[in-house]
Phi, psi and omega in degrees: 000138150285107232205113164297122179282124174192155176219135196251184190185129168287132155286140149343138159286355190200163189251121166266070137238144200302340177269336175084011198294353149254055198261015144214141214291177167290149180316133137008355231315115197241120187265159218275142191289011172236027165269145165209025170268144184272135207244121166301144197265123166257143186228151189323180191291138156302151132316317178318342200261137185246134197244124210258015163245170198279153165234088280193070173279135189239103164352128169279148167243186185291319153233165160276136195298097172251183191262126167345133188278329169277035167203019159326128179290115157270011156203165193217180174290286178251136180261115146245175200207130170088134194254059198233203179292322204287311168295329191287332178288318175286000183279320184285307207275341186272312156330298186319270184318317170300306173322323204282313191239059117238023196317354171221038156286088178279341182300350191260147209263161162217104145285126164243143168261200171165133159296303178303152193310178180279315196287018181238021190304173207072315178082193172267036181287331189293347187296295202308152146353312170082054190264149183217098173300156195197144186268154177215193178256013199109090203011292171326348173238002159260357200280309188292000184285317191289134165236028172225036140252129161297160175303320174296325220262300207304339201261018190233014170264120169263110165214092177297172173291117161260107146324137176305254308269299190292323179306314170287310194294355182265329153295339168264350190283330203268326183284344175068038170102330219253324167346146185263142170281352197258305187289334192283292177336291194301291183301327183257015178261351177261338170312301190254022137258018137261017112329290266227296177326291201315328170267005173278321132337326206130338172274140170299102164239139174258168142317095164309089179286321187290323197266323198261338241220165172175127164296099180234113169055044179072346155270135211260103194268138162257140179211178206046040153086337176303058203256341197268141150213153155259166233253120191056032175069225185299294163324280181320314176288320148328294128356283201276336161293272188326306190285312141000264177320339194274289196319314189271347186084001172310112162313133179210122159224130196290163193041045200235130176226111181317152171228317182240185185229153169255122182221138157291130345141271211295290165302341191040043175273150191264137175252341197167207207180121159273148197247154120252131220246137182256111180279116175259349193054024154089031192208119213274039173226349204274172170321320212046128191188092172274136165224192187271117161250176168226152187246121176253123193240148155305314213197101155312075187255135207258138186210022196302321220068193173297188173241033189302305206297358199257099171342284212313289196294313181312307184271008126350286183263303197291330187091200204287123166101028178270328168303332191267348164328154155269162152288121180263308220232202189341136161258013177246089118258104146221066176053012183270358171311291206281359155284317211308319174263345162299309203256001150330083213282345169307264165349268217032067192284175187268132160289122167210161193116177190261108176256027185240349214253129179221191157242123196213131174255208174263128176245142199286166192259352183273343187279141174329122214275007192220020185184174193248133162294127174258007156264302167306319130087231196276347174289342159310341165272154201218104212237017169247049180283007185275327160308330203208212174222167186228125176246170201237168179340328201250009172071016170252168189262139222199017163190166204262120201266347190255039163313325174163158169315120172001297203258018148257006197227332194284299182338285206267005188273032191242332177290308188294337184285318177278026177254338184295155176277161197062000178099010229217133173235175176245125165235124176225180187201162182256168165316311211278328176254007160275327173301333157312001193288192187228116185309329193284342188257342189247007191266174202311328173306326182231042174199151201255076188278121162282095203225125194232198181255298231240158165284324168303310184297347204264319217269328241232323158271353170288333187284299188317329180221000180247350162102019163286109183286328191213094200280033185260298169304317150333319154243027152264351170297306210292313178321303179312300170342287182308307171316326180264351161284299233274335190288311177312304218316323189294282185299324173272345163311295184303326188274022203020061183240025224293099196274148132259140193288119213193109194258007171260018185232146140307095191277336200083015169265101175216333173163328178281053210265156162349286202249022198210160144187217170191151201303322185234101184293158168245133202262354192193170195022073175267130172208131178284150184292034205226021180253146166312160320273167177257179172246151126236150190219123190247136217229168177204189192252135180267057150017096169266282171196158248251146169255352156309135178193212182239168163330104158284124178276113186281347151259013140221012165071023212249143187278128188267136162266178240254352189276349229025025162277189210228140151307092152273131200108002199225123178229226240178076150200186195073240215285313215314326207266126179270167182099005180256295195253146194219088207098274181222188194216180159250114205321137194033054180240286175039269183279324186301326165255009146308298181278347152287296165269009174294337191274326172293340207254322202260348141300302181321310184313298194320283184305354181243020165298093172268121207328168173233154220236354190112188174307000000 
């Protein structure tokens, strides 16, 4: 027996974060009218399980304590820029460390800045799964991390060990090679202690049981190397990094946007960063009124993200029709940190990375093209195409939708849907593999389901009201499909070679036989399109974020310039550090090289500070 695996969850009515992102609850959860599996009930940790990092719960209050917009701090130990994992980590670890060598500082500042309003905090981490790769020894060195397995739940979990070995081999297999070797060691030998940190802190991680897992013959198998998310995704991580930040005295002020970098003349040490600061006189109702300030830092850690939200820079760098991309998260990354340390002639940091190169999923097409919901948050992706097939405007199929597993291919199959004409695809499935859909991304709230008796009929409301131009060709695809599925099973039949279908593996069930194939193969879970009623879910490309950035010293996060020396005074981490990803990514090394090197850039910072005393 087979079994989608998913676990639900209320969000808090209300948050301790000064942004509040969860201050309405998540849409509702409704199960899908083709599930017919039993979804096992998971429950908190045993005691049996002994939890072998230190934890540091910092209560919640009602906001996070910030700093006034009519009282920006002009000057600080350490300044970050960006409230997202990536900035809150160099923000925690940077707190940390002045605690550590300075234990009778009482006096030493941690700022974090952000352009965006406080209700838009986070960046786009709060958008994400809140997925974390992380190399491990095997269920047994993650159980203790975790708070929804019980001890029963545990012995009916299949989890190999992902090894650094795989983990790199997988960062060189999806980049195709191109991954800087030096920054890739360091983010995956380093993954699971800033794992471990993060939970030492404070962060929630569960088993992804809904994303990572399937129920095969009563065991609940993990596959693609993936197993760690935190408890309410993205929110959640957020979340627990704002209280992190509280706890430590981190200073934080909202509608403040770097504009310049401050460099010392003589030293070329970065001293701080002029703003425009939107002054409200402390009254979020008041006028808007912006001006130019200045902040003088011991130390500068750049945590902006990318430029996904920026048209301009998108079709700039990435090319045509890139302007036409949705925004999945955030609508303030939009690149100016990082003109902003390019075009610095002190500074000149080095650009490095695939700056053509992005991560883009299928994303629903009904959603708002230019920014992410933060009630809906991540469901708009609609990653369950692999099950089934996707055809463009003109009804053909136009990418191998079973290529590998889900959370190695959802990154680049949003480059291929905006190459379509109009931008625009078709995901379509029969009962039977429809019911494998993941209820948070297919169910009626937040997706727009196309559901007939028939495939004509499938064809025939996509054209009527969804912009499908040719519902004939539509259904000579599906049709073609089947044939080259029904043409394979007959040849491993006849070779006695027979597969079963297992969506938790590369099954090898595919479109390709002796006498039969398609031009463009489905390499794996190929199953015909013919049981009654069918879906379609009409989709477009989503934007997460850009893989271009700058240049890194990968043991400190210290920003490199075009001379190749280290910035002193200047770091790096999350969207901004180029050099990882190339093409494509591997599904949650993301957020895992935000808080690795956010945690490095905010040690570093630290450890080189001497308080600051003025100009």
């Amino acid at each position: 027996m087979y079994s989608l695996l998913s676990t639900k969850h209320n969000c808090p009515s209300s948050c301790p974060m000064v942004s509040d992102p969860r201050s309405k609850a998540d849409p509702p959860h409704r199960t899908s009218a083709f599930h017919h599996f039993h979804v096992p009930n998971l429950f908190m940790i045993s005691t049996s399980f002994t939890l072998n990092v230190q934890v540091n719960t910092i209560r919640p209050t009602s906001t996070l304590q910030h700093t006034s917009s009519s009282m920006l701090p002009t000057e600080t130990d350490i300044l970050i820029i960006g409230s997202g994992n990536a900035g809150l980590c160099a923000a925690i670890s940077a707190a940390q460390t002045i605690q550590q060598n300075q234990p009778k500082n009482s006096n030493s500042r941690v700022l974090l800045i952000d352009k965006c309003p406080n209700q838009w905090a986070g960046g786009n981490s709060y958008f994400t799964a809140g997925a974390f790769r992380t190399a491990h020894n095997g269920l047994s060195d993650l159980l203790p991390l975790v708070n929804n397995v019980d001890a029963s739940t545990a012995t009916k979990i299949d989890m190999p060990a992902y090894t650094d070995e795989a983990f790199m081999g997988d960062m060189q297999r999806v980049t195709g090679g191109r991954t800087d070797p030096v920054l890739s060691k360091t983010l995956v030998e380093n993954s699971n202690e800033t794992v471990k940190w993060l939970r030492s802190v404070g962060v929630r991680f569960q088993l992804s049981f809904n994303r990572q897992a399937y129920e095969v013959d009563g065991r609940v198998k993990f596959w693609g190397g993936l197993a760690l998310k935190t408890e309410d995704g993205g929110k959640g991580l957020v979340s627990d990094l704002w209280d992190a930040a509280r706890g430590l005295g981190i200073e934080v002020v909202f509608e403040t946007a770097a504009k310049r970098l401050i460099t010392d003349v003589e030293t070329g040490i970065v001293k701080g960063v002029i703003v425009s600061h939107c002054d409200r006189n402390g009254d979020a109702g008041s006028s808007r009124r912006w001006e130019e300030r200045e902040i003088r830092a011991g130390a500068v850690i750049l945590a902006a993200g990318g430029f996904e939200a920026n048209p301009r820079l998108r079709a700039q760098y990435l090319g045509p029709n890139w302007d036409m991309a949705f925004v999945r998260g955030t609508p303030y990354n939009t690149g100016e940190c990082l003109e902003m340390a390019l075009q610095d002639q002190q500074v000149s940091a080095q650009p490095q990375g695939n700056w053509s190169g992005c991560h883009c999923v299928a994303w629903d097409a009904h959603a708002a093209p230019d920014t992410g919901n933060r009630e809906v948050s991540n469901e708009y992706t609609k990653s369950g195409y692999p099950l089934g097939i996707m055809v463009n405007r003109d009804g053909n199929r136009f990418i191998d939708e079973g290529s590998d597993m889900r959370n190695y291919t959802y990154a680049v199959v949003g480059r291929a849907i905006l190459n379509q004409p109009g931008h625009v695809a078709f995901q379509i499935w029969d009962k039977r593999t429809s019911s494998w859909l993941r209820e948070e991304e297919y169910r009626d709230e937040v997706v727009q389901r196309i559901e007939a008796s028939s495939v004509e009929e499938l064809a025939e409301e996509c054209a009527r009201g969804h912009g499908l131009g040719n519902p004939c060709r539509f259904i000579e695809s599906v049709a073609e499909y089947n044939h080259s599925v029904s043409a394979r099973q007959d040849d491993d039949r006849n070779n006695g070679t027979e597969r079963k279908w297992d969506p938790s593996v590369k099954d090898g069930l595919s479109t390709q036989s002796t006498n039969s194939g398609l031009s463009i193969s489905k390499s794996n879970w190929a199953l015909p399109i013919d049981e009654p009623p069918f879906l379609a879910v009409k989709v477009s490309a989503g934007i997460t974020f850009t893989f271009g950035g700058l240049s890194i010293n990968p043991e400190t996060a210290g920003v490199i310039s075009t001379t190749g020396t280290e910035v002193p005074g200047l770091y790096c981490a999350g969207e901004m550090v180029g050099g990882l990803f190339y093409d494509n990514y591997p599904g949650g090394s993301g957020l895992t090289s935000g808080a690795v090197f956010g945690r490095r850039a905010g040690r570093a910072a630290a450890a080189g500070v001497v308080p600051y005393i003025g100009p």
